[in-house]
Legacy VTK file of the C-alpha trace (Angstrom):
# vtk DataFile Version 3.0
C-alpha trace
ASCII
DATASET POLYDATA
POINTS 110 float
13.348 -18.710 3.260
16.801 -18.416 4.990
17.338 -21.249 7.561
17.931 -20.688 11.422
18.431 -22.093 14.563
15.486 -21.871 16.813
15.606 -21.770 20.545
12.359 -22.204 22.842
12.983 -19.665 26.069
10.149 -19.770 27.544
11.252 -19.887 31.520
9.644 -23.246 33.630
7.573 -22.689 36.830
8.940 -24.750 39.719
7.095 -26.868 41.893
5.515 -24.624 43.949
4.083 -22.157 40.933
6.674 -19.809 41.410
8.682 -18.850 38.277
11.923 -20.408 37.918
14.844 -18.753 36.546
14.753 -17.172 33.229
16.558 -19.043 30.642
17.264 -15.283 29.188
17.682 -13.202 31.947
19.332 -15.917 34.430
16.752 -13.613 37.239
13.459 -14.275 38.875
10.508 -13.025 37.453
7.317 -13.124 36.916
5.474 -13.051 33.206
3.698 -9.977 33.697
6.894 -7.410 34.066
8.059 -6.191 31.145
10.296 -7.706 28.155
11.658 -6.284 25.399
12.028 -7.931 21.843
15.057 -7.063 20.315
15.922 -6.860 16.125
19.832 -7.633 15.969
21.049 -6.483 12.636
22.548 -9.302 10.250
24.461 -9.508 6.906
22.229 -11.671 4.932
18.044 -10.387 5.008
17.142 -7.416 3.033
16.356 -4.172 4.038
12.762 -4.473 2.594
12.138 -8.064 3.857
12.932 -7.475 6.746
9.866 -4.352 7.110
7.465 -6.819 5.870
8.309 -9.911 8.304
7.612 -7.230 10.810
4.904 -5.640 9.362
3.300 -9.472 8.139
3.546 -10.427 11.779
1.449 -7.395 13.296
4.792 -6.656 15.294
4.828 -3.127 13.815
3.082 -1.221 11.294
5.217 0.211 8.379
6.523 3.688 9.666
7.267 1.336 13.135
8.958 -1.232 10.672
10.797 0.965 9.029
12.230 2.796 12.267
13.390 -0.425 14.217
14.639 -2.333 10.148
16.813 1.199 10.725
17.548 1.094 14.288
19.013 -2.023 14.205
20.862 -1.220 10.880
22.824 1.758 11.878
23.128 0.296 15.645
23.196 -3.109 15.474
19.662 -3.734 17.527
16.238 -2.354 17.192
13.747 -1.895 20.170
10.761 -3.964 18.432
8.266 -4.137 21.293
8.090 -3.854 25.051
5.235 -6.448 26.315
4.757 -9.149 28.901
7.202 -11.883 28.818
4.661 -14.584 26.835
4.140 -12.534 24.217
7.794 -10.850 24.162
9.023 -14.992 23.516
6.018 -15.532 20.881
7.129 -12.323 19.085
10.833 -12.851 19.248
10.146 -16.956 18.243
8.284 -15.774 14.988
11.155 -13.334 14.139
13.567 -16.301 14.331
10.974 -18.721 12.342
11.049 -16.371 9.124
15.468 -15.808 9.380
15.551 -12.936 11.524
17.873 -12.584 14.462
15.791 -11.810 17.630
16.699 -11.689 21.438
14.117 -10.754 24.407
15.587 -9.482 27.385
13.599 -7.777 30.762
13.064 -4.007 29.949
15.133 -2.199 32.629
13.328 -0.556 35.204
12.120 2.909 34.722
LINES 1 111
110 0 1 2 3 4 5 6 7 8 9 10 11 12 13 14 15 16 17 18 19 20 21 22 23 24 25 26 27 28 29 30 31 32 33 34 35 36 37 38 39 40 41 42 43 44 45 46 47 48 49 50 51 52 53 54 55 56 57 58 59 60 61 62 63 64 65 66 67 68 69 70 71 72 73 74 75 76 77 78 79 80 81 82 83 84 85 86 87 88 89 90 91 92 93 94 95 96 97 98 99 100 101 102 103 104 105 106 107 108 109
C-alpha cells in the first residue's frame, strides 16, 4: 500500500461550545452544513484501485466509483460525497489512509 501523509482536520469547539474555526475552510461553522469530499487526481494509484478503495469503503457504489475515478481523471478532482462535516473528515481521512489524495471543503451554498 502506497504511503501518505495524514492530516487530522477535524475543527475544535471553543470554550463556550461554539465551533471554532475550520482548520479547512479558515470560516465558522457548524458540523451539520454541508461538506464536500473531494478525489484529487494523482500520478501514481491505478485507475481500477482506485474504484475499489471507493467502492471497499461504502463511499460509492461502482457506476458512482467509476464516475468520480473519471471525474477526477480528466479534471483533476472528483465530487465524492456531499455530507455533514464529521462524516465528510471520516470519509476524506480513509481516502488518505489507503494512498488516495482527498480534500473536504464546505459545499457552496445553493
Amino acid at each position: 500500500m502506497p504511503q501518505c501523509a495524514t492530516q487530522t482536520i477535524t475543527p475544535e469547539r471553543s470554550r463556550s461550545g461554539s465551533p471554532a474555526v475550520s482548520p479547512v475552510t479558515g470560516r465558522r461553522g457548524t458540523g451539520l452544513s454541508r461538506w464536500q469530499v473531494l478525489l484529487h487526481d494523482d500520478d501514481h494509484n491505478e485507475m481500477g484501485y482506485v474504484v475499489d478503495v471507493l467502492v471497499r469503503l461504502r463511499a460509492r457504489d461502482l457506476p458512482g466509483a467509476i464516475r468520480v475515478m473519471f471525474e477526477a481523471h480528466r479534471q483533476g478532482v472528483g465530487l465524492v460525497m456531499e455530507t455533514h462535516l464529521e462524516h465528510a473528515e471520516h470519509v476524506a481521512e480513509q481516502l488518505l489512509a489507503s494512498g488516495l489524495t482527498a480534500s473536504v471543503q464546505e459545499a457552496p451554498e445553493a
